[in-house]
C-alpha positions as CSV (number, residue, x, y, z in Angstrom):
1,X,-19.8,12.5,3.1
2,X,-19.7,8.5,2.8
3,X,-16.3,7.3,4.6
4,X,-14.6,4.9,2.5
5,X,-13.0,2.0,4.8
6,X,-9.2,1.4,4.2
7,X,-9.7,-1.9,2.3
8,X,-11.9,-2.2,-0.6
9,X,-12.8,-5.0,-3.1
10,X,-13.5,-4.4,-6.8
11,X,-15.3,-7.1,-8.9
12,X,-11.9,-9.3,-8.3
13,X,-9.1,-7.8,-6.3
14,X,-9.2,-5.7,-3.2
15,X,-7.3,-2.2,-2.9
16,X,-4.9,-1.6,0.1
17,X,-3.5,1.8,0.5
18,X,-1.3,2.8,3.1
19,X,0.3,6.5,4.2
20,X,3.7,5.8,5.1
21,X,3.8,7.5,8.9
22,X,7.5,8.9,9.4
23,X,6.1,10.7,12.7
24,X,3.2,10.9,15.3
25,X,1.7,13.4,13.5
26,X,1.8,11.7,10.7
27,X,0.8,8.6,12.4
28,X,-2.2,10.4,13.9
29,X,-3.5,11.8,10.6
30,X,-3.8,8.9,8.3
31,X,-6.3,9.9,5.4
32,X,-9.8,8.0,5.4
33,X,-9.5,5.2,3.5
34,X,-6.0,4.5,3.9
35,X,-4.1,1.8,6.4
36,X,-0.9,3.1,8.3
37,X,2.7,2.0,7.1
38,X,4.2,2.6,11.1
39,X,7.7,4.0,10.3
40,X,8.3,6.5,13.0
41,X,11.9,5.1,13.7
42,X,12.7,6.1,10.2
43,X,15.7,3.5,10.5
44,X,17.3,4.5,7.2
45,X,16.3,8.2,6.2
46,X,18.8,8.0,3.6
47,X,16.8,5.9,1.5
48,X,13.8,8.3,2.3
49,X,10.6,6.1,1.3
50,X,11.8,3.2,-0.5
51,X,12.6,1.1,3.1
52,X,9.5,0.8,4.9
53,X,8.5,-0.3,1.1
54,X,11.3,-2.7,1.5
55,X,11.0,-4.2,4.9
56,X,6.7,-4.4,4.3
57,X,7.6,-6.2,0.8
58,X,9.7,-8.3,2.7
59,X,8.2,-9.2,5.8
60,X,4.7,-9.9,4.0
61,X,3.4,-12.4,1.7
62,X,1.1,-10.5,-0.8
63,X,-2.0,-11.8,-2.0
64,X,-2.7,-12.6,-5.4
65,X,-6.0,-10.9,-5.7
66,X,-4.7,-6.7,-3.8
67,X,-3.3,-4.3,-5.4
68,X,-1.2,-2.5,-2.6
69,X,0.0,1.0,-2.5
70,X,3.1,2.6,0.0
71,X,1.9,6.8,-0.4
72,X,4.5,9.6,1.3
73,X,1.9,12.0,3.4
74,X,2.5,14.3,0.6
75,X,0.3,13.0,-1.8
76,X,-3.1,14.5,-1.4
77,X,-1.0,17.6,-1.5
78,X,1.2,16.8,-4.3
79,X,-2.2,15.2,-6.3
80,X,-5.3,16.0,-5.1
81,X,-6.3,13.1,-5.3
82,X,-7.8,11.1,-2.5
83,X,-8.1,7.7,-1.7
84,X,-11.5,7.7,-2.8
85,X,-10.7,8.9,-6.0
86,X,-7.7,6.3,-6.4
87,X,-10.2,3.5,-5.6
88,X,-12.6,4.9,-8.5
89,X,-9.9,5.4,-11.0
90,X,-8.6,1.7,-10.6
91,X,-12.5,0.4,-10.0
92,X,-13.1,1.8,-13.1
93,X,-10.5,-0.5,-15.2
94,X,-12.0,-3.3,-16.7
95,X,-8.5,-4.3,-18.4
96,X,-7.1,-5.3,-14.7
97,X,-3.8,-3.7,-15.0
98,X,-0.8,-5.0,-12.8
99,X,0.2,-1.0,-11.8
100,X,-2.0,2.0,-11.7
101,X,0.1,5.5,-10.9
102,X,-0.7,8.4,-9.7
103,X,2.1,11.1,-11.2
104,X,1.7,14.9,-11.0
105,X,3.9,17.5,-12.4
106,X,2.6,17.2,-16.1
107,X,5.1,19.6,-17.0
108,X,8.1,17.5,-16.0
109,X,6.5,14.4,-17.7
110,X,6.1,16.5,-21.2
111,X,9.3,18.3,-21.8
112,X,11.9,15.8,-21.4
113,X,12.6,13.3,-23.7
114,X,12.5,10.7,-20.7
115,X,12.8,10.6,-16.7
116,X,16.4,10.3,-16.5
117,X,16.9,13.8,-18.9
118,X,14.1,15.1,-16.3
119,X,15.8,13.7,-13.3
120,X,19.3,15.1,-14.8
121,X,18.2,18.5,-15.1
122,X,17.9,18.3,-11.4
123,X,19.6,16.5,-10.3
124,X,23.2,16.5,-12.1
125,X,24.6,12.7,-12.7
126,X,21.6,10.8,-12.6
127,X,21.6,9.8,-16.2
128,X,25.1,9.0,-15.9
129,X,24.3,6.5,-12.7
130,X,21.2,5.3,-14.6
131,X,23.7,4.0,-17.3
132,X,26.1,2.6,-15.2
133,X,23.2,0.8,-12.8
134,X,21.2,-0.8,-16.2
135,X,24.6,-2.0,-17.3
136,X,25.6,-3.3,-14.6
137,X,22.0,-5.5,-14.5
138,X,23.1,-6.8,-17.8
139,X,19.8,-4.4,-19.5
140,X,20.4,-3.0,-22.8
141,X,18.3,-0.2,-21.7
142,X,19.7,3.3,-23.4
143,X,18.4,5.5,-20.7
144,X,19.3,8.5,-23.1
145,X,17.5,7.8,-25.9
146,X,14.2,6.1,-24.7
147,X,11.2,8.0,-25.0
148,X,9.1,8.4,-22.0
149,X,5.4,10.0,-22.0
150,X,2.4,10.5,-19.3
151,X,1.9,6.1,-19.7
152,X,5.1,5.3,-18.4
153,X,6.3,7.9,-16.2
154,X,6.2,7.2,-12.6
155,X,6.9,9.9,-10.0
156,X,7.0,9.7,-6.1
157,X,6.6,6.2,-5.7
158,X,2.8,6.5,-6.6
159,X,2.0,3.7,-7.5
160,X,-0.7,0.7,-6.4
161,X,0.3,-2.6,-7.6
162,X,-0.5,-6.7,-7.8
163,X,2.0,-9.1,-6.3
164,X,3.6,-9.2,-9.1
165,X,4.7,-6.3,-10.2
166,X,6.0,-5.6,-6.5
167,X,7.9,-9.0,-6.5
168,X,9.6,-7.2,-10.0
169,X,10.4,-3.6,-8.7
170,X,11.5,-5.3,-5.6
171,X,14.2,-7.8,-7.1
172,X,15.3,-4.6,-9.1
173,X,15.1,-2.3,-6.0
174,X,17.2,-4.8,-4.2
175,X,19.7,-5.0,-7.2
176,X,19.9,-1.2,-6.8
177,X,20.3,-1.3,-2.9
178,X,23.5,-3.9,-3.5
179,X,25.5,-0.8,-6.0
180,X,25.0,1.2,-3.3
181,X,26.3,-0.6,-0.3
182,X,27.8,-3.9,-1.2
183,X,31.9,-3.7,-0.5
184,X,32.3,-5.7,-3.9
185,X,29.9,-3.6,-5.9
186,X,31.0,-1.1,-8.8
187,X,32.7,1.2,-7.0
188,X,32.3,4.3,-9.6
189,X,28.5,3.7,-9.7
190,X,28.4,3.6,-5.7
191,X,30.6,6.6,-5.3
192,X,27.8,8.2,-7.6
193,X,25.1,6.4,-6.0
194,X,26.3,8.2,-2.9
195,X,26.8,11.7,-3.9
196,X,24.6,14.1,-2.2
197,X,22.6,16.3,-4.7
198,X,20.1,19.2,-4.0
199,X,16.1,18.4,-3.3
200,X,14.7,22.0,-2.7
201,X,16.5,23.0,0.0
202,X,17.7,19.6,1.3
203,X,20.4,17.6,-0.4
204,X,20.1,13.9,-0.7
205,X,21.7,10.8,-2.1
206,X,21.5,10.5,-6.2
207,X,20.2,6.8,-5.2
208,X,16.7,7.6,-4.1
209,X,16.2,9.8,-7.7
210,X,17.0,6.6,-9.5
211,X,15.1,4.3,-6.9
212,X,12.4,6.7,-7.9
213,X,12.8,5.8,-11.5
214,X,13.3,2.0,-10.7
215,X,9.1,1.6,-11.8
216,X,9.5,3.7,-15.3
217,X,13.0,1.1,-16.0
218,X,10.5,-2.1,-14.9
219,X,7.8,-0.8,-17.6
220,X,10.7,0.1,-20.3
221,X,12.2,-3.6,-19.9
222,X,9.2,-5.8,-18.8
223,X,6.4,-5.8,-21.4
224,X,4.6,-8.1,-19.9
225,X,3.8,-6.0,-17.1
226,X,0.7,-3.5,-17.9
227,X,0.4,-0.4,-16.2
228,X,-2.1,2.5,-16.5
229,X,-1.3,5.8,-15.6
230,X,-3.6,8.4,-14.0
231,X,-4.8,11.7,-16.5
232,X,-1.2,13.6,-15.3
233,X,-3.5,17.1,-16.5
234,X,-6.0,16.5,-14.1
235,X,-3.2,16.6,-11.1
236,X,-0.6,19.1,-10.4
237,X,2.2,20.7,-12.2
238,X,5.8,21.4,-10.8
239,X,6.4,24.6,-9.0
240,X,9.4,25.6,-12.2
241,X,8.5,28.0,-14.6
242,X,7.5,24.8,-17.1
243,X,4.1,25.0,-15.4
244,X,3.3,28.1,-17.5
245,X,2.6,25.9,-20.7
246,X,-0.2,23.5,-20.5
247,X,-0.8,23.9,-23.9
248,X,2.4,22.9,-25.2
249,X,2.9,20.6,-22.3
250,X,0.4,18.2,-23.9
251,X,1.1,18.5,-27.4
252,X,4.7,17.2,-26.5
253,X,3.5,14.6,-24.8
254,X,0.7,13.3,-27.5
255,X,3.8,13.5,-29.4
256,X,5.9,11.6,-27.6
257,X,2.8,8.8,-27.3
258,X,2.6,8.8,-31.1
259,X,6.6,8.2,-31.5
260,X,6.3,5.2,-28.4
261,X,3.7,3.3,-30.9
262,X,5.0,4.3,-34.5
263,X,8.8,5.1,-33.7
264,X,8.2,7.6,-36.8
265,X,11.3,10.2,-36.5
266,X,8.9,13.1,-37.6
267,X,7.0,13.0,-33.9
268,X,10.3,12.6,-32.3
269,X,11.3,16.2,-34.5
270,X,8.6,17.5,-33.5
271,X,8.4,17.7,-30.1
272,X,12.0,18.4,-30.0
273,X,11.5,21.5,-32.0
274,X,8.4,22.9,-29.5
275,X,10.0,21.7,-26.5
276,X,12.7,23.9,-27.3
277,X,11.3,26.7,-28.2
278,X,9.3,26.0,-24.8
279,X,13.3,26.4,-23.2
280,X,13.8,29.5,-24.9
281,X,11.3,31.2,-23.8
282,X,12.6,30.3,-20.1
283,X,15.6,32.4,-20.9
């Protein structure tokens, strides 16, 4: 098997992928292809993967012509995907996209109405500190109402990038990092910002689920960006009992797609109806 070397160049921009290393052993298994991200101090677990992000954004001037990507060590897992793969999918792209992403869990991606419904289900008060965070940014962003689909919805952070949609999600990130530490920020968001909420069988703070949503909010408010996302029913579902209906998984989701381009109510019906019966059938 060919090795693929951790930088690569397509007809214009180079890729560079790195594994985030929270430990030796992560550090000592970085995938082929793939550059390290050293954070084995793990200064700020709280914030989970979003600060060696932050301090690499920060500390490094990014080229004009890479697309960069920041990958947990769960993401072959979580995926399947390689990097090889990653660098085909992207290679592939004549359109030269700012962001490419990588999502699994179809399931969670189809059956919601958007993310923050998704991330709410979850993860109780997110869409409530969603709303108070895009308000607070002066966005008129209804994070109840707006429709996302497989195109826009970004899970894990996986996502490989140009300069300047990291220079975007950064500025946001940061805007996000003030609400939840500044003394003289909105002290109702923070409080929620702050509350622990349950992640399997961890509990962590609601800010890193709406960190993780920071890249959908960036493609819902900045049309100028382009992103393309990754076939989501190629990779893998959740481990919830949604993963029992591919069929209707992507039926809701075509539907969703056809509402985002014609805003015709009778998609928007639709996939409510068979999303719910989907529910039903989970009780």
């Amino acid at each position: 098997m060919a090795i693929s070397p951790p930088v690569t160049r397509t007809a214009t921009r180079q890729i560079e992928l790195r594994q985030i290393c929270y430990s030796p052993q992560t550090l000592a298994s970085v995938p082929d292809g793939m550059l390290a991200l050293d954070y084995q101090d793990n200064a700020r677990p709280d914030w989970r993967e979003y600060w060696p992000i932050r301090q690499f954004l920060l500390n490094n001037v990014l080229a004009e012509d890479t697309l960069y990507g920041f990958f947990s060590p769960k993401f072959g897992y979580k995926t399947g995907l390689d990097s090889a793969k990653v660098h085909a999918f992207i290679s592939q792209d004549h359109a030269h996209h700012d962001a490419y992403f990588f999502s699994p869990f179809w399931d969670l991606s189809s059956f919601f109405v958007n993310i923050f419904e998704q991330g709410d289900f979850f993860h109780p008060g997110l869409t409530k500190a969603s709303q108070l965070f895009v308000d607070s940014i002066g966005w008129s962003t209804n994070v109840k109402f707006h429709v996302t689909h497989s195109q826009n919805t970004v899970f894990c952070n996986y996502i490989v990038a140009n300069k300047a949609f990291w220079l975007k999600w950064l500025a946001l990130s940061e805007r996000l990092f003030f609400a939840a530490e500044h003394p003289d920020a909105d002290p109702v968001l923070q409080a929620l910002l702050k509350d622990d909420t349950t992640y399997g069988e961890q509990r962590l703070p609601l800010k890193v689920f709406l960190l993780e949503r920071l890249a959908s909010l960036l493609l819902m408010n900045e049309a100028k960006l382009k992103a393309k996302g990754y076939d989501c029913f190629q990779l893998s579902p959740s481990i919830t009992p949604l993963n029992q209906f591919f069929n209707e998984a992507v039926q809701c989701n075509a539907l969703k797609l056809a509402y985002d381009q014609s805003a015709s109510p009778f998609n928007l019906h639709a996939f409510m109806n068979l999303r719910n019966q989907v529910f039903q059938q989970l009780h």
